[in-house]
Structure formats: C-alpha cells, structure tokens
Wavefront OBJ file of the C-alpha trace (Angstrom):
o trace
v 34.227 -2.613 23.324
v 37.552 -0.792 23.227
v 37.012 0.763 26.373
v 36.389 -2.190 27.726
v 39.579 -4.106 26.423
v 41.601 -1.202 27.471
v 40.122 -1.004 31.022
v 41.065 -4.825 31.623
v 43.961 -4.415 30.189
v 44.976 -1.680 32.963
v 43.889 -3.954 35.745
v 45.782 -7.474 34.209
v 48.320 -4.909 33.698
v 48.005 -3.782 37.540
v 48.408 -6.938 38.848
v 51.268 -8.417 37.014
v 53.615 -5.440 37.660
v 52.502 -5.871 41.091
v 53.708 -9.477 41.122
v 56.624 -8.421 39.471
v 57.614 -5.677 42.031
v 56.304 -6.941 45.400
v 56.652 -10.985 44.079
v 54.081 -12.092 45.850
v 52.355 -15.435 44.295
v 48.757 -14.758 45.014
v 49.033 -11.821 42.209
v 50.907 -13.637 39.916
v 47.841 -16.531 40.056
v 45.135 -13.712 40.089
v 46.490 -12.102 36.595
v 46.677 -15.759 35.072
v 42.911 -16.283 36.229
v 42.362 -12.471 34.977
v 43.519 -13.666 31.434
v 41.948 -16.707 31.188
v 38.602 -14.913 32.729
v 39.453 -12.056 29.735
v 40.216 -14.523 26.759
v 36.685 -16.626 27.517
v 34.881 -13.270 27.747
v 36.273 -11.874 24.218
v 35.893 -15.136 22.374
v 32.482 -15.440 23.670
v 31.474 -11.868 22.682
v 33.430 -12.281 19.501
v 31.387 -15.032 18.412
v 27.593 -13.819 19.938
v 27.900 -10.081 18.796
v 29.820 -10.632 15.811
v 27.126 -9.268 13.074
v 27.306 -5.697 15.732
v 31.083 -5.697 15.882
v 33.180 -3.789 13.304
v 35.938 -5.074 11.673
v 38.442 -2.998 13.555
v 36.813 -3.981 17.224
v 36.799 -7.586 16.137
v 40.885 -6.890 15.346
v 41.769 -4.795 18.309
v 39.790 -8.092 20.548
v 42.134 -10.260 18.701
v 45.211 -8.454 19.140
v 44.407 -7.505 22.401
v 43.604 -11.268 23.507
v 46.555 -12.844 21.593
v 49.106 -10.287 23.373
v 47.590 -11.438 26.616
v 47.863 -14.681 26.224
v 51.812 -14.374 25.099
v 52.431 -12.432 28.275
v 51.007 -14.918 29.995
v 53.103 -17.849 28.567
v 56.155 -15.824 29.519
v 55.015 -15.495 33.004
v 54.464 -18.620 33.806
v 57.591 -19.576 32.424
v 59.317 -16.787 34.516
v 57.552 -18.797 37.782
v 58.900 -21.863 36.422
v 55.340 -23.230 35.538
v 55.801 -25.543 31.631
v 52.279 -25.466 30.754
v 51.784 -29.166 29.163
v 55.889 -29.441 29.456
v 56.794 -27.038 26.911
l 1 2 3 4 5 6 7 8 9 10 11 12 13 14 15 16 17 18 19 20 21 22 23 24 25 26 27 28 29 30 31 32 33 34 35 36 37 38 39 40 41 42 43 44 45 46 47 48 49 50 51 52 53 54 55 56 57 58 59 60 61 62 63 64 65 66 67 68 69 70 71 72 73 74 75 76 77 78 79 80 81 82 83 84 85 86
C-alpha cells in the first residue's frame, strides 16, 4: 500500500506543479479529480481491507489522504474557487 500512496502522490504531485508553472486550467481540474479519485480509493480500501492493513499503513493512508485534501483546499482557493462559500 505504501508504494502505492507514494506513486499517486508523485503523479497528483506532477500535475499540480505543472498547473502551477505552465497555469494552465485543465491541470489544475485534473489534480482536483486526481484527489478526489485518490481519497474515494483509500477510504474504500481502508474500510474493505482493514483486518489485512497494519496499523502504520492504515496511518500513513490517513496522513497521506488528509495532506491531500488540505492541498487541495488551498488550491482551489488560490483559483479563486470557495468550496460551499468558505
């Protein structure tokens, strides 16, 4: 599981730094699908493999997801985008 969270990481990664250098809107909307894609994914294998999952995977998903998610609320915020007017 840690490879995988690190390898999405890389590419959500990827694409955000790309919006951020080239500014071009269709990467800044594929990196907010890419972390909505990646937070269904992880709670959804969270909850199905959880008796397989150590206690340090299940953290490093958590972590991993709730840092994502942050980012994301900054970025949108950066494009001007108030989720639910916040």
């Amino acid at each position: 599981m840690r490879t995988a969270i690190i390898e999405i990481s890389i590419l959500i990664a990827a694409f955000i730094l790309g919006w951020l250098k080239f500014g071009w809107p269709s990467l800044f909307y594929i990196s907010l699908g890419l972390i909505g894609f990646y937070t269904i994914v992880m709670v959804t294998y969270i909850i199905v493999r959880r008796s397989v999952l150590t206690w340090s995977d299940n953290i490093f998903g958590i972590v991993a997801m709730a840092g994502w998610l942050v980012i994301a609320w900054f970025i949108m915020h950066e494009k001007g985008i108030h989720f639910w007017g916040l």
